[in-house]
Structures are given as structure tokens and as C-alpha cells.
N, C-alpha and C positions, 0 to 999 in steps of 0.2 A: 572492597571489591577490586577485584584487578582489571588491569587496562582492557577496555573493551574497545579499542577504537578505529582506525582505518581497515587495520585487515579484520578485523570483523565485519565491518560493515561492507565491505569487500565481500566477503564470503555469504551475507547475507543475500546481496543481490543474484550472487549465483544459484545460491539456493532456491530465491523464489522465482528463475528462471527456468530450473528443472521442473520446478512444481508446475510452472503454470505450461509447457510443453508439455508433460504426463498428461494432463488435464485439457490441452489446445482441444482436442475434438468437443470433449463434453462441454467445453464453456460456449464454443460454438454451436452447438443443438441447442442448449440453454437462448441465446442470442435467435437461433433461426424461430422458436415458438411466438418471440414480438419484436422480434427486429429483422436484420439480415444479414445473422449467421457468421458473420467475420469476427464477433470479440475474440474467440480463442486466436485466430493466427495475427489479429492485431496484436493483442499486449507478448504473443509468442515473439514477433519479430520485434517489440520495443525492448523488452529482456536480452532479446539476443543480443541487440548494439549495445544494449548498457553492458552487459558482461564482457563483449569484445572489448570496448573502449575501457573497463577498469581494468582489464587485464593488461594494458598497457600501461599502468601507473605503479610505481612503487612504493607499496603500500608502507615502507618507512620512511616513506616524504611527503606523501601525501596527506593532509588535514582531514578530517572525517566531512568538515564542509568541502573541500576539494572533491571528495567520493560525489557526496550528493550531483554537486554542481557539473561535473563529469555526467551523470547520472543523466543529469533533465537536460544537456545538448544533446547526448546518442539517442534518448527518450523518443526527445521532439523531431530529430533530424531523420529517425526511423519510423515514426507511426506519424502522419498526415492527416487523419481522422483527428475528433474532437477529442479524445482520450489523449493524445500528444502534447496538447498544450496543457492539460489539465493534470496530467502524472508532471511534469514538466514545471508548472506552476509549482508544484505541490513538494517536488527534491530541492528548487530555487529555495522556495520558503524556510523547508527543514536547515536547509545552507547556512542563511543567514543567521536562523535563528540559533546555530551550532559554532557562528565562528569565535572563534578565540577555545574553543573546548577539545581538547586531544582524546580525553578517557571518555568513557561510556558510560557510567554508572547509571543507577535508576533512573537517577533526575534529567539527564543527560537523553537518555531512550524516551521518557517522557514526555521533553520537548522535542524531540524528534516526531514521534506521534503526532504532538498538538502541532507541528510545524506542516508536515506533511496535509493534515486532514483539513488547517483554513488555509492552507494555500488551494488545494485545492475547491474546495468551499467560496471562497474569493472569486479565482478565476471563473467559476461556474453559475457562481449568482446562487447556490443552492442549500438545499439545509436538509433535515432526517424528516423522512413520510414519504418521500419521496422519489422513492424505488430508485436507488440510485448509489453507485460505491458508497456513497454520504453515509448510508444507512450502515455501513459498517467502521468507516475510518472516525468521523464523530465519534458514534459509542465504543471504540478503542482507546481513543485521546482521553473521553472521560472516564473510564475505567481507569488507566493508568494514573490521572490525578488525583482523582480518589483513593489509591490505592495508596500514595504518597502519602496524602491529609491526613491517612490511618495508621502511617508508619508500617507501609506495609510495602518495604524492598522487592519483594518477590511482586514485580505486578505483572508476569505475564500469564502468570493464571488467570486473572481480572481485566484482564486484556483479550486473551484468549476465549474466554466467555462471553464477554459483549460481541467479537466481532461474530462470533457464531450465530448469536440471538441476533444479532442488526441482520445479518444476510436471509435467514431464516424466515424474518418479519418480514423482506420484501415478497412473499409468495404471497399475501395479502394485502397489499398494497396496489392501486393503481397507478400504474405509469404517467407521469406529468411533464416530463423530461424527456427530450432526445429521441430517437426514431421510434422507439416504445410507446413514445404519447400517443403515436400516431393509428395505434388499436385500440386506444382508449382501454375501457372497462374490461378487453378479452385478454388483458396482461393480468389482473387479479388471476390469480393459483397458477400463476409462475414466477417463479424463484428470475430475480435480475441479474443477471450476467456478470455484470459489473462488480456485484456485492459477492459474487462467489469469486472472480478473482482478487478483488482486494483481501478476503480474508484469506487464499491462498499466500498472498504476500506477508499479511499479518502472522500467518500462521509459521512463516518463514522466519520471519524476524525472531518471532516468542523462539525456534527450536535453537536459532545460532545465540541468540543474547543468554538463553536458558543453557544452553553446553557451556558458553564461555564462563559464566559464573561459577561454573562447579566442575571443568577442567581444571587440571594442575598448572 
């Protein structure tokens, strides 16, 4: 597999920063049914700074944990809500768990996932059932591993399909978590905000890691 590493993951960020602007209004209607309606222009203005600030790094000097870690300062220093510390937590972890590694390969995006989904997880105290990003970054982490165990390189199809099915599961799910708790039982049959922008991110990732593999 060839070098998948800074400016990839460079360009991944910006990827799921258009995505999730295309999408800012609907994730906030999403957000206004059991919350208050800001998810979309939250994670809008924490994309933004992260894009701004890795646009200042030169993606041939830069470490793929330098992106991250870049990543969850502009994150946390542009969204104040509790999604700031928790994306933020969540690129630290991917960081760490990344340094010493340049290329991207399977293994490499894998522990990216699983880095990303308990840092997050960590910071939050939280786990899957629990209407909440959870419900999608877990079942991507473990799709990707599994996908590995089976020798199976290609795992963003198997990534790509968990994080679909984990966002999908929250429309049945009661809110336990975060301003949504705060409706109880009237968040059952609706989809959680949260879960639809993290697989927007996920879904970003799968398209740049999926191009680079099969560009020349």
C-alpha cells in the first residue's frame, strides 16, 4: 500500500469539514427535536478551525500525530460545548497512539479509529446504547479490527457499514446522555445528532483512505 500519511489525513479533515457544513442545517434540526438545535453549527465552526490551523502546516513535515494533535487544539479552542473536549480527547488519543508511524496503511487507519473512538469514550464516561456519537465511532473501531483478524485490508467497507448501522440504531434508542436526557423517553424515533455527524466524518475518512489506495 502506498504512503497514506500527513497529507492524507490533511485532506481528510477537510473533507469531513465540507461534509459536515453541506449538512450544518440538517444536523441542527436533527439536534432542535431533543436538544437545542446548535450540533450542526458546533461541529461546523470546530471543522472550520481545524481546517484553518492544518492549512498552516506543511504536510512534508508534519507527523500524521502532529495533524491529529494540531487537530484537537483548533477543535477544543473553537467549540466550548461539551463536543470540544470530547473530539479533542478523542485526536489527542488517535496522536499518541500514532506516534512514531508516517504511512497509513490498514493497521495504521485502524488504530486511528480505535484511538479516536476511546479517547473519546474515556473523556465521556460512555459506551454503545446510549444515543450518542458512541453508537457509531465503537462500531467503526470494531469493524475495522475485525476486518484486520480476517485479513481483510479493505476495511472501509466494514467500517462504512457499522458506522451506518450504529447511527441508524440511535433512532430507537433512549437518550441517557447530554441535553437529550433531558426528554427522556420523547428522544426514542429520533436519530441522535451526534451519530449522524460522526458518521459523516467516518464516512470522510472511508472516501480519502479509499481514493488513496487505488490512486496512482
Amino acid at each position: 500500500m502506498q504512503d497514506l500519511g500527513s497529507r492524507h489525513l490533511i485532506a481528510m479533515f477537510s473533507r469531513a469539514a465540507l461534509s459536515i457544513d453541506a449538512q450544518r442545517d440538517h444536523l441542527s434540526d436533527l439536534d432542535g427535536a431533543i436538544a437545542d438545535a446548535d450540533h450542526g453549527m458546533t461541529m461546523s465552526l470546530g471543522f472550520r478551525a481545524v481546517t484553518s490551523a492544518l492549512g498552516k502546516l506543511d504536510p512534508d513535515e508534519v507527523t500524521p500525530s502532529g495533524v491529529f494533535r494540531t487537530a484537537a487544539g483548533a477543535f477544543l479552542d473553537a467549540v466550548g460545548a461539551s463536543m470540544g473536549p470530547l473530539y479533542a480527547s478523542g485526536f489527542l488519543n488517535a496522536a499518541k497512539d500514532l506516534d512514531g508511524h508516517f504511512v497509513l496503511g490498514a493497521v495504521e487507519q485502524a488504530v486511528m479509529l480505535e484511538g479516536i473512538s476511546s479517547g473519546i469514550a474515556a473523556r465521556g464516561k460512555g459506551s454503545r446504547g446510549e444515543k450518542t456519537m458512541l453508537d457509531v465511532w465503537l462500531p467503526a473501531a470494531e469493524a475495522a479490527q475485525q476486518a484486520l483478524r480476517e485479513n481483510r485490508l479493505e476495511i472501509w467497507t466494514y467500517v462504512r457499514q457499522a458506522a451506518a448501522d450504529g447511527a441508524e440504531a440511535t433512532r430507537a434508542m433512549m437518550a441517557v446522555r447530554g441535553r437529550a436526557a433531558r426528554v427522556g423517553e420523547r428522544s426514542i424515533g429520533h436519530i441522535d445528532p451526534g451519530a449522524v455527524s460522526a458518521l459523516l466524518i467516518v464516512e470522510a475518512m472511508a472516501d480519502t483512505f479509499d481514493e488513496g489506495s487505488t490512486s496512482a
